[in-house]
C-alpha positions as CSV (number, residue, x, y, z in Angstrom):
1,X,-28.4,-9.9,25.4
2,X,-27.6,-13.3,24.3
3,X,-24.0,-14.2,22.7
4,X,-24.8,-15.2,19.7
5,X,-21.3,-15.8,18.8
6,X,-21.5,-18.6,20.9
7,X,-19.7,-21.3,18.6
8,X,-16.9,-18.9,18.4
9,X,-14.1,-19.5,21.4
10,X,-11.9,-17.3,22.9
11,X,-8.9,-18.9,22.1
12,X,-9.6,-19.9,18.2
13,X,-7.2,-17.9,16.1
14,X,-5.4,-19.1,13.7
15,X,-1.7,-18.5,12.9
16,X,-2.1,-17.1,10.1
17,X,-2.9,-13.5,11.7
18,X,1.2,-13.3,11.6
19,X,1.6,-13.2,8.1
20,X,0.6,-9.9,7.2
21,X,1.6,-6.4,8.4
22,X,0.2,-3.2,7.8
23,X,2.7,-0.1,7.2
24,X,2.3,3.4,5.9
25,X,4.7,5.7,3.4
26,X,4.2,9.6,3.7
27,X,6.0,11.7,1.5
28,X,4.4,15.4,1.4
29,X,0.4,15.7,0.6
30,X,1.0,11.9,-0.9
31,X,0.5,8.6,1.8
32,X,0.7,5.0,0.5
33,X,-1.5,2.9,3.0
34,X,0.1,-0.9,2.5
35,X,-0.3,-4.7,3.8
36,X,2.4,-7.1,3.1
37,X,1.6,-10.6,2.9
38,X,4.4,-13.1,2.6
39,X,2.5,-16.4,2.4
40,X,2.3,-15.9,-1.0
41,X,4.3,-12.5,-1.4
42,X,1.6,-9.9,-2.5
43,X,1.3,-6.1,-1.3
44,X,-2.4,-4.2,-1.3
45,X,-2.0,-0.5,-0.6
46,X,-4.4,2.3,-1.2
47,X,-2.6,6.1,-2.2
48,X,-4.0,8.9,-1.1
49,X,-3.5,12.6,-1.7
50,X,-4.5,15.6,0.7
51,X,-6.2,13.1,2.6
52,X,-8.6,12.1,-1.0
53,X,-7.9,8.5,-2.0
54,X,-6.4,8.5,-5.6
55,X,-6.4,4.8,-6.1
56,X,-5.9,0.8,-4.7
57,X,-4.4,-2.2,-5.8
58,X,-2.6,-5.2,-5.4
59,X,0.9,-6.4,-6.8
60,X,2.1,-9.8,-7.1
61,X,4.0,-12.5,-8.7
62,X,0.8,-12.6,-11.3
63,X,0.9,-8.7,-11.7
64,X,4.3,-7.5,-10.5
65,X,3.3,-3.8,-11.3
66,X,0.4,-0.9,-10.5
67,X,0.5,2.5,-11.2
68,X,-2.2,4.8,-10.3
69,X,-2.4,8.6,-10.4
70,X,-5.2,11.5,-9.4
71,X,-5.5,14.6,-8.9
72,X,-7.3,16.4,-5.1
73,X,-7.4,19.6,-3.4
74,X,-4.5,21.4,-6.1
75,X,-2.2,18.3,-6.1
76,X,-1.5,15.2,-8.3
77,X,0.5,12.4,-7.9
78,X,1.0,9.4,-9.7
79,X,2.6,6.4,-8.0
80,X,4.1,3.1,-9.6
81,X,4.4,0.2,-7.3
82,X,6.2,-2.9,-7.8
83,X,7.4,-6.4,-6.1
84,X,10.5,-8.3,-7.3
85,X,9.6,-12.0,-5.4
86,X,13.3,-12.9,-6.6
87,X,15.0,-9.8,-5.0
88,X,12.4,-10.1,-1.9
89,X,11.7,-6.4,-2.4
90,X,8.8,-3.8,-3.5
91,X,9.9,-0.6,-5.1
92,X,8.2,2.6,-5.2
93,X,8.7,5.3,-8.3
94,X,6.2,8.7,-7.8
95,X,5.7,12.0,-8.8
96,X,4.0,14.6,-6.7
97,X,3.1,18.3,-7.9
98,X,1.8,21.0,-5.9
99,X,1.2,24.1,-6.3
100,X,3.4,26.8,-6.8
101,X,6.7,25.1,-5.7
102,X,5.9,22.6,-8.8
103,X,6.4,18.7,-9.4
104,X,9.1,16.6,-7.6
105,X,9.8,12.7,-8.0
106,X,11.4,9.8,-5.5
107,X,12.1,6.4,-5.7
108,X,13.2,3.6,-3.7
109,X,12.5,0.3,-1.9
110,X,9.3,0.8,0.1
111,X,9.8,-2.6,1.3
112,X,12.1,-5.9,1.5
113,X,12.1,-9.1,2.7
């Protein structure tokens, strides 16, 4: 089988790669799947519930704010996200209800720079 990436070398990355990390929030049935990068600040994160994505996004200085909700497998949620480029930090606000034992709420920094 012939290369065919050929024109593509071994050693041809570009620095770049370094700007962005991948981390991951659990709380419960909820898990907030996110990507920092700092070059400009923005954060992209996908929520998921039971395992069931509930919703993506992306914050930034243009749109400092997302909040998506859903519903899967007897839960909701509803998570805000946002990023503060002059505090150097993105905050978290959500709500999580399951059954029987009802709805409970957290927030915090999910991330700072």
């Amino acid at each position: 089988m012939a290369n065919e990436l050929q024109h593509i070398k071994d050693s041809q990355v570009h620095e770049s790669i370094f700007d962005s990390t991948t981390h991951r929030f659990a709380w419960g049935p909820l898990e907030i799947n996110f990507s920092i990068d700092l070059n400009p600040p923005q954060v992209t994160f996908t929520v998921y519930l039971a395992k069931v994505k509930i919703g993506s996004g992306t914050i930034n200085a243009q749109n400092p704010c997302v909040k998506v909700g859903g519903g899967a497998a007897g839960f909701k949620a509803e998570v805000e996200l946002c990023v503060d480029a002059a505090k150097k930090q993105v905050t978290y606000d959500v709500t999580v209800c399951a059954p029987i034992v009802g709805c409970r709420s957290k927030k915090g920094i999910l991330f700072s720079w």
